[in-house]
N, C-alpha and C positions, 0 to 999 in steps of 0.2 A: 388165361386162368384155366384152370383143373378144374370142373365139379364131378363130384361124388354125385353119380345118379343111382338111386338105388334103385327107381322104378316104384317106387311108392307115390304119392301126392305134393307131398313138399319139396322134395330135390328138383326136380323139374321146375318149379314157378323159382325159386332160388335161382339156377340158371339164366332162366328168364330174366329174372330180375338184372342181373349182373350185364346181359347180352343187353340190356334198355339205357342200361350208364353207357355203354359204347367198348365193354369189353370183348372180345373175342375166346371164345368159350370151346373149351375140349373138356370130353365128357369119360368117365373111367367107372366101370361096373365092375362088385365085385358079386362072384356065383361061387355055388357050391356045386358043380355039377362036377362027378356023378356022384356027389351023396344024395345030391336033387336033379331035379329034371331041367329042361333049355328053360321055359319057359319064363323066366326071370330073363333072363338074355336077351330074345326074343322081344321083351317089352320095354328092355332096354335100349335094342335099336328103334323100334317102334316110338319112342320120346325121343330119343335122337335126332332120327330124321326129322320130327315135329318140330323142334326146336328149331332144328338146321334154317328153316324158313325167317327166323331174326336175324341170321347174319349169311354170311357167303359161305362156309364153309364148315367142318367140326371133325374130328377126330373123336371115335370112340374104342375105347380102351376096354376089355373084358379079362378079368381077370381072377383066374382059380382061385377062391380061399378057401374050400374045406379043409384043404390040409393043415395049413393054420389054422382053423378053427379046433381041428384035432388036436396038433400040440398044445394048445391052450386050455383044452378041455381036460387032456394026462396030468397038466402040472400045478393048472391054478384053483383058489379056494371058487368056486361058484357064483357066487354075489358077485366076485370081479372078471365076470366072465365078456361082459355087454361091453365094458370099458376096453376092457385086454384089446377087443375086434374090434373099434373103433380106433386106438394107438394104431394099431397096426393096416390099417385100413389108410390110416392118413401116413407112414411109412411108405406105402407103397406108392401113393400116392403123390407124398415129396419125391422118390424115386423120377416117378414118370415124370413128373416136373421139371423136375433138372436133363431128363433129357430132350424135353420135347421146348424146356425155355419159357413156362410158365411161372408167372412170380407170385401168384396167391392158389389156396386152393379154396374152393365153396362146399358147402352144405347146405342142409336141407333142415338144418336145427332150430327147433323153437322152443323157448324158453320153457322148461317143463312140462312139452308134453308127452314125455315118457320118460325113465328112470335114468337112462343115459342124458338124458339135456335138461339135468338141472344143475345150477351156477359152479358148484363141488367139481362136478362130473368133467361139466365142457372143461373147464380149466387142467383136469388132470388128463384129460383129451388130446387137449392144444396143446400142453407139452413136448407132445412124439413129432411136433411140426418146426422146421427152422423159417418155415413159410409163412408169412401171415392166414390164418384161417377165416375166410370171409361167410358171415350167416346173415343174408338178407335177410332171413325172415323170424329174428331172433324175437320180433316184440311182435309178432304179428300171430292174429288168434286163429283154430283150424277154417273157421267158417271165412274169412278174410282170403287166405290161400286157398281153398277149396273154389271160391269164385275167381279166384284167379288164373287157375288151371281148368275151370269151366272155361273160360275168356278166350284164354290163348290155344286152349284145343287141346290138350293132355288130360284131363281129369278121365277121359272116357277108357284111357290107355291106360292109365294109373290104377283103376280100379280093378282091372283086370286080375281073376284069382292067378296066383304063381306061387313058384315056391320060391321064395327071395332067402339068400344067405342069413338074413339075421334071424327067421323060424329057425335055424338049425344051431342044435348044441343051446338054447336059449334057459337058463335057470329060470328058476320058477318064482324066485326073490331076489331079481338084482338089485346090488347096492346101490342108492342113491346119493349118499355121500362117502365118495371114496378119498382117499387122501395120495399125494403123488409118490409118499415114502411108502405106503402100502402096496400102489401099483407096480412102482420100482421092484421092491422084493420080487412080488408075486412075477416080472419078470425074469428076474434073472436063475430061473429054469428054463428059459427057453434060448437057443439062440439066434439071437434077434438079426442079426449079417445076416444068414444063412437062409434065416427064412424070409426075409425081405430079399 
């Protein structure tokens, strides 16, 4: 499996989670550097390595998206800005997939708690994916995960200030319920090959 680490609290115990069923886990970061600083990066490998300690081995993937975050930013209405970087996030992500022979990819998604993960959203999400998208910790509340990233030793890394891709270009009123014919549109200024 793929996961999406973002270096926040919950992609990491998701991980986890997944590496405890018996799955073997390769991890894929995405940065905005140099519109930001390493330090998202940096804490990226830092979970990594932590993790690494569940199974034998892991693969981690760092990978540029301010530039996309820029084209998204020229072309789309605002409110669908969180979604657009999320489609696209899991884009690159089937990408790495397919080369590396990964059949699912994981997050870090919990049931509403932010504008991007509510039931509308993920679904217009999971559309950019031909991979099943796997969210261990979809029912699961912050204080549940939070002790669970105490537990296994990342919360201390998690917390760590950074500047993570998703501070960047971020509207000030994302849409919560977006629709996939809306995202569609809102896509098709950009092109989507080229930047995957």
């Amino acid at each position: 499996m793929l996961s999406l680490l973002s270096g926040g609290i919950d992609s990491p115990v998701a991980a986890y989670r997944m590496m405890k069923r018996g799955c073997r886990v390769d991890f894929v970061h995405f940065h905005s550097y140099p519109f930001l600083d390493r330090t998202s990066q940096q804490k990226a490998r830092q979970l990594a390595q932590r993790l690494t300690r569940h199974q034998y081995a892991a693969r981690l993937f760092l990978v540029p998206f301010g530039d996309i975050q820029q084209q998204i930013v020229g072309v789309a209405p605002a409110p669908y800005r969180v979604v657009l970087y999320r489609r696209y996030m899991l884009r690159l992500a089937l990408a790495l997939a397919q080369q590396t022979g990964a059949e699912a990819l994981v997050t870090g998604e919990s049931l509403g708690q932010v504008a991007s993960q509510t039931l509308q959203n993920l679904r217009v999400i999971e559309a950019a994916s031909t991979l099943p998208v796997l969210r261990p910790l979809i029912g699961m509340d912050k204080a549940e995960i939070m002790q669970t990233a105490a537990d296994i030793g990342t919360y201390s890394i998690s917390i760590q200030p950074d500047q993570d891709c998703c501070t960047l270009f971020v509207p000030r009123h994302p849409a919560t319920r977006t629709t996939l014919a809306d995202i569609e549109a809102a896509e098709q200024a950009l092109d989507t090959p080229a930047l995957v």
